[in-house]
ZAPA-513855 format. One line per 8 residues: number of its first residue (from 1); for each residue z, x, y of N, C-alpha, C. Coordinates in steps of 0.02 Angstrom, whole numbers, plus 50000, padded with zeros to 5 digits. Atoms other than C-alpha are relative to their C-alpha. Layout:
REM residues N
NUM	Z X Y Z X Y Z X Y; ...
This chain:
REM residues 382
1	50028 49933 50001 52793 52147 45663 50023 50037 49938; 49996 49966 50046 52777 52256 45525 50062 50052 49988; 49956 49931 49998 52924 52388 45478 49970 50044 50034; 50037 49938 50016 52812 52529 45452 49980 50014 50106; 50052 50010 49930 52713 52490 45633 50078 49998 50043; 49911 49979 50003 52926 52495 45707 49995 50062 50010; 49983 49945 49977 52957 52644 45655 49937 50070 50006; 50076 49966 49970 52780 52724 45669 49998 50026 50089
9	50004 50000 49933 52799 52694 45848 50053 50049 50032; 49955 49934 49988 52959 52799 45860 49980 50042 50003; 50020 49931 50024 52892 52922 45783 49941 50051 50017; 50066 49970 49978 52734 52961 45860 50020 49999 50066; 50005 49972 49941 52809 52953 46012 50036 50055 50021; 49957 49907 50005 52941 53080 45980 49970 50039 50011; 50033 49965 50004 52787 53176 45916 49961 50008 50069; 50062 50001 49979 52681 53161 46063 50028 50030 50075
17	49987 49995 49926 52803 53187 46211 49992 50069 50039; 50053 49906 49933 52723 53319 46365 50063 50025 50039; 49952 49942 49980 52840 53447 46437 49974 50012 50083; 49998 49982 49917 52871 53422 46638 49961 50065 50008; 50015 49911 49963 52793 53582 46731 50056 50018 50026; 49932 49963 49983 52957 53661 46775 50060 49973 49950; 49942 50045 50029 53070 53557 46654 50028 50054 49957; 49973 49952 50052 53154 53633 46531 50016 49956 49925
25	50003 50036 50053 53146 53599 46336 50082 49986 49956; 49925 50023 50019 53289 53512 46252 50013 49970 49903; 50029 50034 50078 53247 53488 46051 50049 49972 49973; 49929 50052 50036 53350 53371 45954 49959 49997 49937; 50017 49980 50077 53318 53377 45754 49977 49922 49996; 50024 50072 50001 53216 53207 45708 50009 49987 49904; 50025 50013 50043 53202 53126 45546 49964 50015 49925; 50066 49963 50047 53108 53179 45375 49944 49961 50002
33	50060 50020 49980 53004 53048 45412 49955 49978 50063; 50050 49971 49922 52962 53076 45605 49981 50071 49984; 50020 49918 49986 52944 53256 45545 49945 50001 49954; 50060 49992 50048 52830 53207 45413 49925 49988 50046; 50059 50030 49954 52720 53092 45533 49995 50048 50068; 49988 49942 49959 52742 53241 45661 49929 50069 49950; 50065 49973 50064 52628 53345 45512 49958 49966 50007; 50048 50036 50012 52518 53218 45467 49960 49970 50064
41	50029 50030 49936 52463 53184 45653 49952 50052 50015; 50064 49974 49996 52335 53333 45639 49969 49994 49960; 50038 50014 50075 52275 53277 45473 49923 49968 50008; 50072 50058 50007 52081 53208 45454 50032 49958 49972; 50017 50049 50046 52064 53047 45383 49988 50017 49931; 50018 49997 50081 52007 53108 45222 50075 50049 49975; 49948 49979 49999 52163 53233 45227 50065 49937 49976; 49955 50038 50018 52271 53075 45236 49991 49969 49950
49	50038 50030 50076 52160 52971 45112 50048 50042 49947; 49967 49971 50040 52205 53105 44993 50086 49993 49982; 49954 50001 50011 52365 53116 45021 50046 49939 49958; 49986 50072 50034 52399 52935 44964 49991 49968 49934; 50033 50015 50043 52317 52958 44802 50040 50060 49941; 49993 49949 50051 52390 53027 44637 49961 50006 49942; 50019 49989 50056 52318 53097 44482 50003 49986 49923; 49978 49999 50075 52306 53048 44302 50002 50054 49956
57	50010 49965 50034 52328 53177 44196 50024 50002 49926; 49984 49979 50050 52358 53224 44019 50048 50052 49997; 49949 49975 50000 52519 53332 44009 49956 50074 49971; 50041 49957 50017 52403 53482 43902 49919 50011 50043; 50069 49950 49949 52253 53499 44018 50044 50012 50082; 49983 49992 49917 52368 53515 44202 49976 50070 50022; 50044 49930 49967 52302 53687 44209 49912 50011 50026; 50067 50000 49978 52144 53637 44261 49995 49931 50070
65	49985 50047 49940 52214 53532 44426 49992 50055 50064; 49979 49958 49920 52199 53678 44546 49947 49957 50017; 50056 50048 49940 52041 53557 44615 50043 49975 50020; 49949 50077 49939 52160 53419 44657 50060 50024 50032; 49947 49965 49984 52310 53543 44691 49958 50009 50075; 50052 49970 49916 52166 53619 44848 49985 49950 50044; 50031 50049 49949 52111 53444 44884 50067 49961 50027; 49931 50026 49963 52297 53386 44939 49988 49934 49982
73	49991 50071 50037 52298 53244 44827 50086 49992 50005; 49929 50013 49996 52476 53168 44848 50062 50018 49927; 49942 49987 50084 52545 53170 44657 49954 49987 49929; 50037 50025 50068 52494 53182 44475 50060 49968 49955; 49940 50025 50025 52564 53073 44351 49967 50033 49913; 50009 49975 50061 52573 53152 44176 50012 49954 49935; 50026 50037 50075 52522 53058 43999 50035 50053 49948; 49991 49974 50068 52553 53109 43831 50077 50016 49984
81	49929 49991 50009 52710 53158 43723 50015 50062 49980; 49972 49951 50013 52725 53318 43726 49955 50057 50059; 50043 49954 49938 52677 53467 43871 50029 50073 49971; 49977 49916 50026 52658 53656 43860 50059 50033 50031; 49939 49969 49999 52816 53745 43848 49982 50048 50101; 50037 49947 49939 52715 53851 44015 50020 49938 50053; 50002 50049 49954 52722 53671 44113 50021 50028 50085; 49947 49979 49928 52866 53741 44264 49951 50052 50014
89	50028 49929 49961 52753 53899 44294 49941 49973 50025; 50074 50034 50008 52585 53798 44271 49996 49958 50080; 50014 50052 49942 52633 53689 44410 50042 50042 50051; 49995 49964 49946 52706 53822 44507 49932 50029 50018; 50079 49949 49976 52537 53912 44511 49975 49952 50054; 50043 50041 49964 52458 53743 44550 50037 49991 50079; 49978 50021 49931 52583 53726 44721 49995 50041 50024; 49999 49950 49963 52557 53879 44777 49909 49988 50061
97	50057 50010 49982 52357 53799 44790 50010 49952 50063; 50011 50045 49962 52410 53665 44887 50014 49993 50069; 49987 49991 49923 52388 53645 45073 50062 50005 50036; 49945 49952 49948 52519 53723 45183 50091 49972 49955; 49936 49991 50054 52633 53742 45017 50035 49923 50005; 49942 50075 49992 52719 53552 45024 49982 49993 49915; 49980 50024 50068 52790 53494 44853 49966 49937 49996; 50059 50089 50013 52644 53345 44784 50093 49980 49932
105	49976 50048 50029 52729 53219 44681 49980 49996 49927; 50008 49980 50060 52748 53261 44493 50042 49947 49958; 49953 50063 50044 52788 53090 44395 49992 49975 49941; 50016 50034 50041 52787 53020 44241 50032 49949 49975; 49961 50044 50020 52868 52886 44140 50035 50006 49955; 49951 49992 50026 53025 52914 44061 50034 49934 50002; 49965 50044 49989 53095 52748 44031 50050 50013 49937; 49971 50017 50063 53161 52765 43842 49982 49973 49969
113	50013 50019 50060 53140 52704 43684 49912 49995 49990; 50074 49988 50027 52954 52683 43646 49962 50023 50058; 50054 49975 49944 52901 52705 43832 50038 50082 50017; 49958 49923 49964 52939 52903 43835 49938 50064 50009; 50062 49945 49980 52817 53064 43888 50062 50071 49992; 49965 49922 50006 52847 53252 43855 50065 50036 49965; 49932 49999 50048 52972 53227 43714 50025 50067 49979; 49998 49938 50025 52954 53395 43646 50051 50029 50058
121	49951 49979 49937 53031 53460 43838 50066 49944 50009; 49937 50053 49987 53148 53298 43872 50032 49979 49947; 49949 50041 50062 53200 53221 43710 49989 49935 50006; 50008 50071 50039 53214 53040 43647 50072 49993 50043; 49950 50073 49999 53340 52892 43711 49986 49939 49987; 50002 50082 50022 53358 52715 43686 49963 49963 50041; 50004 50067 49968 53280 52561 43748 50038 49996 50055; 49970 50040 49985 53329 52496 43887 50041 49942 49994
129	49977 50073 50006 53382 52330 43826 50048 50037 49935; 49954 49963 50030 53478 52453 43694 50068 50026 50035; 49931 49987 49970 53581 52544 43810 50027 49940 50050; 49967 50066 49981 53618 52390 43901 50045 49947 49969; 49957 50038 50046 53688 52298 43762 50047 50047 49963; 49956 49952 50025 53776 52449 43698 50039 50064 50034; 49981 49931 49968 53830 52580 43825 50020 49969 50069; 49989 49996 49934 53927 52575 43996 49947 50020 50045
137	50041 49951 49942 53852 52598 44164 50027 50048 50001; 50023 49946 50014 53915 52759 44148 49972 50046 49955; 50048 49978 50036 53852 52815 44003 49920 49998 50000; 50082 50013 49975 53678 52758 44059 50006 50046 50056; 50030 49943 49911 53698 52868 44231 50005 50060 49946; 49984 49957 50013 53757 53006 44108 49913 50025 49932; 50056 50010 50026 53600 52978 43992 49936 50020 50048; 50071 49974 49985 53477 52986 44125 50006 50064 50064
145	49968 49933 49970 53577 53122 44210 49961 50054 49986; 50037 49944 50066 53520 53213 44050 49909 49995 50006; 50042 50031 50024 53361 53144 44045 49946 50044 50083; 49994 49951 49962 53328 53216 44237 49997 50046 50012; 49998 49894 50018 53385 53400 44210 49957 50006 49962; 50061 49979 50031 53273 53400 44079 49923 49997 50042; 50082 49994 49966 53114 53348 44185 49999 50040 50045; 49997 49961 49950 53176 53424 44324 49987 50090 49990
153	50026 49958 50061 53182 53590 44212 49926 50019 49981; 50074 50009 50019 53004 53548 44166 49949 50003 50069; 50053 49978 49958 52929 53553 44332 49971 49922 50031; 50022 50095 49989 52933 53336 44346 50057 49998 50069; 49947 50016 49941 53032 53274 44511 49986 49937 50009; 50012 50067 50007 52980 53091 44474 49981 49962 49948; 50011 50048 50068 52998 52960 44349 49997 49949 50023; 50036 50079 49993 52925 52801 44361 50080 49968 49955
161	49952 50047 50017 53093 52714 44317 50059 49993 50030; 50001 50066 50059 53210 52602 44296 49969 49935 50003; 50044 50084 50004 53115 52442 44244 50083 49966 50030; 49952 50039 49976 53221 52332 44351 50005 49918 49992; 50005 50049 50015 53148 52182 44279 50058 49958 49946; 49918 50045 50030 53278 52039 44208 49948 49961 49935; 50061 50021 50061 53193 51996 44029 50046 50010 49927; 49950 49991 50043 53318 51945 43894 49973 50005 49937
169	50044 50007 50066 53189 51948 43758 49980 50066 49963; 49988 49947 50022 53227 52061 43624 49912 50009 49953; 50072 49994 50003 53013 52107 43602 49977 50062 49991; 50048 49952 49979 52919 52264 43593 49951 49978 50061; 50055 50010 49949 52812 52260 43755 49943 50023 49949; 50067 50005 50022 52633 52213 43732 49945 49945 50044; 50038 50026 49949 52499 52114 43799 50020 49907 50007; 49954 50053 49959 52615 51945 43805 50048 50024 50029
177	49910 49963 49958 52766 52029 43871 50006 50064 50007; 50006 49929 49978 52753 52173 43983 50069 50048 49987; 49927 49986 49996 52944 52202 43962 50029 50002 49925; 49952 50004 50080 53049 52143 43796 50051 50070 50019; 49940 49940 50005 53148 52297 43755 50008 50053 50067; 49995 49962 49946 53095 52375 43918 50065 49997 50060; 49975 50036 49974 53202 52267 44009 50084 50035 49994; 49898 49953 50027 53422 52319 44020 50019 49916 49982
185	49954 50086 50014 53468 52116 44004 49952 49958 50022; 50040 50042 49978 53401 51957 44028 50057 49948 50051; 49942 50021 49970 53573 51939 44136 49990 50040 50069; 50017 49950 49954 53519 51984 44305 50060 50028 50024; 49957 49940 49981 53689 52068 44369 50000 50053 49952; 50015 49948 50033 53670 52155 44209 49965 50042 50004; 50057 49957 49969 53507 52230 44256 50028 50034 50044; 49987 49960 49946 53562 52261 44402 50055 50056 50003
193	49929 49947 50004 53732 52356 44366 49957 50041 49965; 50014 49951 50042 53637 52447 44221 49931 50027 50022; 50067 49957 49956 53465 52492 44320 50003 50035 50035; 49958 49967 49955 53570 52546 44452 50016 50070 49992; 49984 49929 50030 53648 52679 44332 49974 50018 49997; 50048 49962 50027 53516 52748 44268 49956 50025 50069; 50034 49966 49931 53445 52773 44449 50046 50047 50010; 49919 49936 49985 53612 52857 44513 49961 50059 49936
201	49993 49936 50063 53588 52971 44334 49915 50039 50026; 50087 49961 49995 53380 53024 44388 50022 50043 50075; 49997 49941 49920 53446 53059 44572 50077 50056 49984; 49949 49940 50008 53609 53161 44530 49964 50049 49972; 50023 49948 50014 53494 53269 44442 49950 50040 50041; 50048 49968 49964 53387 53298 44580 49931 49973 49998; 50084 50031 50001 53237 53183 44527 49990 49941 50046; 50021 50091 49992 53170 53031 44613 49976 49951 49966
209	49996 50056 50031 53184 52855 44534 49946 49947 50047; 50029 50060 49995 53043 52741 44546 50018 49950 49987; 49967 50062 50043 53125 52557 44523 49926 49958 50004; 50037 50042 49993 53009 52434 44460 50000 49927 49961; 50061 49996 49953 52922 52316 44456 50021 49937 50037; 49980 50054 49976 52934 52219 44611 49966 49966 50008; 49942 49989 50008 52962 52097 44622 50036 49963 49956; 49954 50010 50061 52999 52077 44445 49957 49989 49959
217	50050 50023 50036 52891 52053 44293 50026 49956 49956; 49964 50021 50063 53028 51970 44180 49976 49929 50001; 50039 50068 50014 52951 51838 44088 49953 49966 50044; 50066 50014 49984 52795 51854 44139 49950 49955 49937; 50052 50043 50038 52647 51749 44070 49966 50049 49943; 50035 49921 50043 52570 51911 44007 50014 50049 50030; 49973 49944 50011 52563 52087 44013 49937 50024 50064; 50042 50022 49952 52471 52115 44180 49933 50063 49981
225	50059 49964 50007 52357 52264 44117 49940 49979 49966; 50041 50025 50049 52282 52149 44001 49942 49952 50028; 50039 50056 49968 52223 52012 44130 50056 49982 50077; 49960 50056 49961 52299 51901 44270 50059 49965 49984; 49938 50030 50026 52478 51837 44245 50039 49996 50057; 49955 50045 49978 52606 51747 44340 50085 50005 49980; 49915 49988 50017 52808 51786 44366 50015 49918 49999; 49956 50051 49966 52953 51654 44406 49986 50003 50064
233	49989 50023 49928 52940 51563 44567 50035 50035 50052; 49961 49979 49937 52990 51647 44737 50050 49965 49987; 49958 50027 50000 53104 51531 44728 50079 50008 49943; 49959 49972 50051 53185 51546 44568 50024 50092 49999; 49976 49911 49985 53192 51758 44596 50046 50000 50014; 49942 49985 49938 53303 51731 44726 50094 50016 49949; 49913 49975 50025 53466 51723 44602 49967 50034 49919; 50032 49996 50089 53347 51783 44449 49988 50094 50023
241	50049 49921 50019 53210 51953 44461 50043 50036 50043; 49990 49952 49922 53265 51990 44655 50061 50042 49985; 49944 49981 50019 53452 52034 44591 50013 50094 49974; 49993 49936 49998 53437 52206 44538 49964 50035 50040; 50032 49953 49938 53309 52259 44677 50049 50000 50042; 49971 49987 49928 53433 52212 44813 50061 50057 49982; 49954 49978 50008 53566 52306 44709 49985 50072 50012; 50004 49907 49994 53477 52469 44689 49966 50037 50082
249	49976 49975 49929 53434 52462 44861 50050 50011 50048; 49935 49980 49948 53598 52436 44936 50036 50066 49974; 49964 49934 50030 53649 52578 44822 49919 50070 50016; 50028 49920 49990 53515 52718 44891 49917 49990 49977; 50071 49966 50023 53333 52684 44808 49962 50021 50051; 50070 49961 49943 53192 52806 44889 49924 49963 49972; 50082 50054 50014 53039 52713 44801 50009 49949 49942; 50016 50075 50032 52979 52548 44725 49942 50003 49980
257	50077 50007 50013 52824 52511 44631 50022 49912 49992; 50002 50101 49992 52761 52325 44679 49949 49993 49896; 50030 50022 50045 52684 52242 44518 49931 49962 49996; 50070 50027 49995 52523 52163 44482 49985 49934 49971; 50016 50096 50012 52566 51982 44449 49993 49965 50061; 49999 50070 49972 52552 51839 44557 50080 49975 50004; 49946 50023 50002 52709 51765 44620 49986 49935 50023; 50000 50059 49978 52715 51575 44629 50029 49955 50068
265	49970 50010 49952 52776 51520 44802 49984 50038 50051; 50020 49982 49958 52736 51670 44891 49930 50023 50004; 50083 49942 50002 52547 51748 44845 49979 49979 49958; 50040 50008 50059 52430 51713 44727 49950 50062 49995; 50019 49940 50022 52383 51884 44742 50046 50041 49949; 49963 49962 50011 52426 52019 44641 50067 50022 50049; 49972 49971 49958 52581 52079 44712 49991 50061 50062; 49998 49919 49959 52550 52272 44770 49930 49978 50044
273	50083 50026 49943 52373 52173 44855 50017 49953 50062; 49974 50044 49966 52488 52069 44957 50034 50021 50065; 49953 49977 49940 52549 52102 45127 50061 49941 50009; 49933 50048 50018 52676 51949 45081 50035 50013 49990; 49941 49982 50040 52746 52023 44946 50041 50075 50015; 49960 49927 49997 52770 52205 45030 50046 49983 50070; 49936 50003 49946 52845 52126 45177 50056 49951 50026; 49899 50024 50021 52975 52040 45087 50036 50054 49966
281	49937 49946 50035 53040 52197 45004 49987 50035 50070; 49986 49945 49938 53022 52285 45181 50039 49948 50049; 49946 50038 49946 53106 52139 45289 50037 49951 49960; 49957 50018 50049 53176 52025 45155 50067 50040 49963; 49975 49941 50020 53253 52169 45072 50029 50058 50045; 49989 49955 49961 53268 52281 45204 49982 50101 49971; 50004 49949 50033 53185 52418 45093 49939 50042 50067; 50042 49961 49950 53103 52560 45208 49987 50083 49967
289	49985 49945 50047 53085 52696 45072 49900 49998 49986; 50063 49995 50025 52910 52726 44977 49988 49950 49965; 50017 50049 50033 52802 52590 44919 49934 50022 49931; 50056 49980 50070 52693 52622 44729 49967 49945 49960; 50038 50051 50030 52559 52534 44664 50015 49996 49921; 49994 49997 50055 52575 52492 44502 49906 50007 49970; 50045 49982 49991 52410 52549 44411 49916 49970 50001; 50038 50043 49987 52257 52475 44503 49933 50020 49947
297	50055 50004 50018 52152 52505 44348 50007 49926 49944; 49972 50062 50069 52251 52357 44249 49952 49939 50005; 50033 50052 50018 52171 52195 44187 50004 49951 50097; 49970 50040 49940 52265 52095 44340 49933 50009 50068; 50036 49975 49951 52152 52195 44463 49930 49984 49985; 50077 50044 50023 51985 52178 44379 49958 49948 50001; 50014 50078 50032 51982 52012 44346 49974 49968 50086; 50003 50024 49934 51978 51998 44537 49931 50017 50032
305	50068 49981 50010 51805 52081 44506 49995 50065 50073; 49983 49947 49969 51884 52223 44626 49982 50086 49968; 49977 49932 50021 51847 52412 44598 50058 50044 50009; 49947 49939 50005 51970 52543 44575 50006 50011 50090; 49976 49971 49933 51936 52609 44759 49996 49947 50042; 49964 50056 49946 51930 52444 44834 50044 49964 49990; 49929 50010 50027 52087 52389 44755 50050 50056 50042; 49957 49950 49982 52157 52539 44830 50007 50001 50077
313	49987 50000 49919 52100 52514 45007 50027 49924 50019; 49963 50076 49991 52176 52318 44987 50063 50009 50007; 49933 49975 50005 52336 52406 44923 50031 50021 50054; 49980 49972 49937 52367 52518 45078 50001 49964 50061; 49986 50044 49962 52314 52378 45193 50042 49953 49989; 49951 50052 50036 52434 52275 45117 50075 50031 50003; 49940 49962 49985 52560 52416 45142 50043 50029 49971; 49968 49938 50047 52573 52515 45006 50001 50070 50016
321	50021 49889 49965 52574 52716 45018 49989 50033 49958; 50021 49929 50046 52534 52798 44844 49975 49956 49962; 50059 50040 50054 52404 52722 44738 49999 50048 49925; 50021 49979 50087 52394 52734 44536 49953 49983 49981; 50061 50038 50030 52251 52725 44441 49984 50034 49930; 50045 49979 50075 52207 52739 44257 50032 50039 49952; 49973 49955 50033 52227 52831 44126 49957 50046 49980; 50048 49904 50020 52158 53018 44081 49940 49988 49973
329	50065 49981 50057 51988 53049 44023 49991 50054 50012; 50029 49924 50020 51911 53211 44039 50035 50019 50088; 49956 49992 49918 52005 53303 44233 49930 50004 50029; 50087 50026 49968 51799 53295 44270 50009 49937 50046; 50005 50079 49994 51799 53102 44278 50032 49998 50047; 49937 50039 49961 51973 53088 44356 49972 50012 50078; 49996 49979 49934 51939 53206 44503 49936 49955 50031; 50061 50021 49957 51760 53132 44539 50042 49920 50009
337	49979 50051 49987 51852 52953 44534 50049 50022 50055; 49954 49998 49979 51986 52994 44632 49953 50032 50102; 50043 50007 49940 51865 53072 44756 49959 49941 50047; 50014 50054 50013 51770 52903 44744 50057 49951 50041; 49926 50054 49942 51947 52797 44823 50014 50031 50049; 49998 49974 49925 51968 52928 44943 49954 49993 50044; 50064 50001 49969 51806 52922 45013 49988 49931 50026; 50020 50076 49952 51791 52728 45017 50066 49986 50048
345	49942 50021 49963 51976 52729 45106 49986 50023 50062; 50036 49974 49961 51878 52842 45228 49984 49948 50039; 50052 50026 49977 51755 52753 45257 50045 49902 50039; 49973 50073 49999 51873 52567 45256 50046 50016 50072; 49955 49977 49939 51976 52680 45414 49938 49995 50040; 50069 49998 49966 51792 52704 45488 49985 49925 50026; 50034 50068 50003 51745 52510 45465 50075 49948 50043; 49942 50043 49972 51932 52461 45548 50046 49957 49959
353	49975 50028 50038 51979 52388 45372 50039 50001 49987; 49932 49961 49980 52133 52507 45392 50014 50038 50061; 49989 49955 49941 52209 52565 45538 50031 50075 49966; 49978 49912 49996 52223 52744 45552 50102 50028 50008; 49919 50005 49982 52422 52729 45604 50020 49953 49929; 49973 50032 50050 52443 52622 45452 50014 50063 49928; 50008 49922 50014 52356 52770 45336 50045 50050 50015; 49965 49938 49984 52454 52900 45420 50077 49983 49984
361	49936 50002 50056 52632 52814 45391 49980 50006 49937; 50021 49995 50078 52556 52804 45194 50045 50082 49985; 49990 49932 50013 52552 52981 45198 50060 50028 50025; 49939 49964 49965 52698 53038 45309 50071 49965 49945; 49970 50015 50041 52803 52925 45185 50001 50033 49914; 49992 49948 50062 52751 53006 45030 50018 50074 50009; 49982 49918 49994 52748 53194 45111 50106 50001 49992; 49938 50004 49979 52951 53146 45153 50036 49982 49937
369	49959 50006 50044 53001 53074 44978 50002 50071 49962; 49997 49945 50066 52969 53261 44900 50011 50049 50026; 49986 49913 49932 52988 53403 45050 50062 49945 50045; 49936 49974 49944 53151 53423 45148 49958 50070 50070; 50014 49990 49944 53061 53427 45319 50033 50031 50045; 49960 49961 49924 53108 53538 45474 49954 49982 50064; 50050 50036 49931 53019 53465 45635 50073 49983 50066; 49953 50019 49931 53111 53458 45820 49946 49946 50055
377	50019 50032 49937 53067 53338 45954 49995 50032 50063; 49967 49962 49943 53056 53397 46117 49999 49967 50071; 49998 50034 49937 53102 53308 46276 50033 50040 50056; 49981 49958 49951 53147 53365 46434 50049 49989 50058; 49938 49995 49959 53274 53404 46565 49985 50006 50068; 50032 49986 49938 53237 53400 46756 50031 50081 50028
């Protein structure tokens, strides 16, 4: 049996329990994520859809998101290298739009060295595979400590990092090698001690750390946005990629983004399309935190002659909970696309393609990684 479907079942029954006729009420404080799925249990279908779905945006147009701010889209992820000095107010306006005030999911990618966004607000660091070969794990927590306050500052509460992948190949990423310099070592305890840090350094500041990608891209065949590509063997992971996921989970991570290769042994799906591969990082792993697609507009996905929104309703049946897709074109395009995956995820809850209880953890898991929930149970006393 599934995690999710576990503690789903808790949780809805907490939510659901009827109050004797004479009894008397007895509330006990539940969970952030029974109190989320406690919310999300009056939600439509298209309500939850949404919720599961974030935004591409361009860092200079976000002032033109109050649509997706109204339509309770789950999170935007922000592009470009540099945002208006206005950003923190800009996206206060926009939360004030959004349904019954809950904090959406404001992420971008801050990894370092060439992969960096909103430099002008955050600033410049190194490579991964830089500060790994040159800097303590603490200096890396103390780096993205910094790195943190600044987004956090800015109005960001999520960074798509650390690449947790084990990839000793000193490369520029590109469309053979998704990783090279992205990578902290091609020594997986190294990864893992120094991915680790740099998580610790995003959450001491108050942000959440996406680790990715699981479960692992290092020395991959290619660069999966480009096409179809292929990790190391399930088998081989086990003392290789897996090594810094289990680390930064036993040390605290709140979300994971699965990857979009193929793993040899267990799937010959994309990963994040796999209900294999999500429920070996949920029972293998013992990870029970948020699961992130990595973005279903990449080569990997295509090739499978999949669209965007049915990639997305594979993803969630598969047991993901926040879907990526694409990159910026005009906030026109995005929103009508984005409408477009909600609508067929609708419709795929309609057709039985997704259960509705599957959907609704999605959502009750993302509402819980970004709001500090208040919800009571209430059972009774004779």
């Amino acid at each position: 049996m599934r995690q999710w479907r576990i503690l789903l079942g808790a949780a809805v029954l907490s939510s659901v329990l009827v109050v004797s006729a004479g009894a008397s009420e007895n509330r006990t404080s539940t969970t952030n994520v029974e109190c989320a799925l406690q919310i999300v249990s009056t939600w439509t279908t298209a309500q939850l859809a949404n919720e599961t779905i974030a935004i591409p945006v361009e860092a200079t147009n976000i002032g033109a998101l109050a649509p997706a701010a109204r339509a309770g889209y789950g999170g935007i992820l922000l592009f470009g290298s540099t945002a208006p000095a206005s950003m923190p107010q800009v996206l206060a306006t926009l939360q004030r739009e959004r349904p019954g005030h809950y904090a959406w999911m404001v992420m971008t990618d801050e990894e370092g060295g060439g992969i960096e966004r909103l430099t002008n607000l955050v600033g410049s660091f190194p490579w991964a595979q830089t500060m790994g070969k040159n800097l303590s794990a603490t200096q890396i927590t103390a780096i993205a400590r910094r790195v943190g306050t600044a987004l956090a500052a800015a109005g960001v509460n999520t960074d798509l990092a650390p690449v947790l992948d084990v990839d000793g190949r000193a490369q520029y990423p590109g469309a053979a090698n998704p990783d090279g310099y992205r990578s902290f070592s091609g020594v997986p305890s190294v990864a893992a001690t120094d991915g680790t840090a740099f998580m610790k350094g995003l959450q001491e500041a108050g942000v959440m750390s996406v680790v990715k990608h699981f479960p692992g891209l290092g020395y991959a065949t290619r660069d999966t946005d480009y096409g179809p590509a292929a990790i190391l063997s399930w088998a081989k992971l086990q003392t290789t990629g897996l090594v810094p996921f289990r680390q930064a989970i036993a040390n605290g991570a709140t979300a994971v983004m699965m990857s979009n290769a193929r793993v040899p042994g267990l799937t010959s799906l994309p990963a994040g399309l796999s209900s294999v591969a999500v429920n070996a990082l949920r029972n293998d792993l013992g990870f029970n935190g948020l699961i992130v697609t990595d973005s279903l507009s990449a080569g990997a996905i295509s090739a499978l002659h999949l669209s965007v929104a049915a990639a997305s309703v594979e993803a969630l049946a598969a047991g993901d909970d926040l879907i990526l897709f694409g990159s910026p074109t005009s906030v026109t395009a995005t929103l009508a696309q984005a409408a477009n995956i909600s609508s067929t995820i609708v419709k795929a809850v309609a057709d039985g393609i997704i259960a509705k209880v599957r959907l609704a953890y999605a959502a009750s898991l993302d509402l819980a990684a970004r709001n500090q929930l208040t919800c009571s149970s209430t059972t009774t006393t004779s």
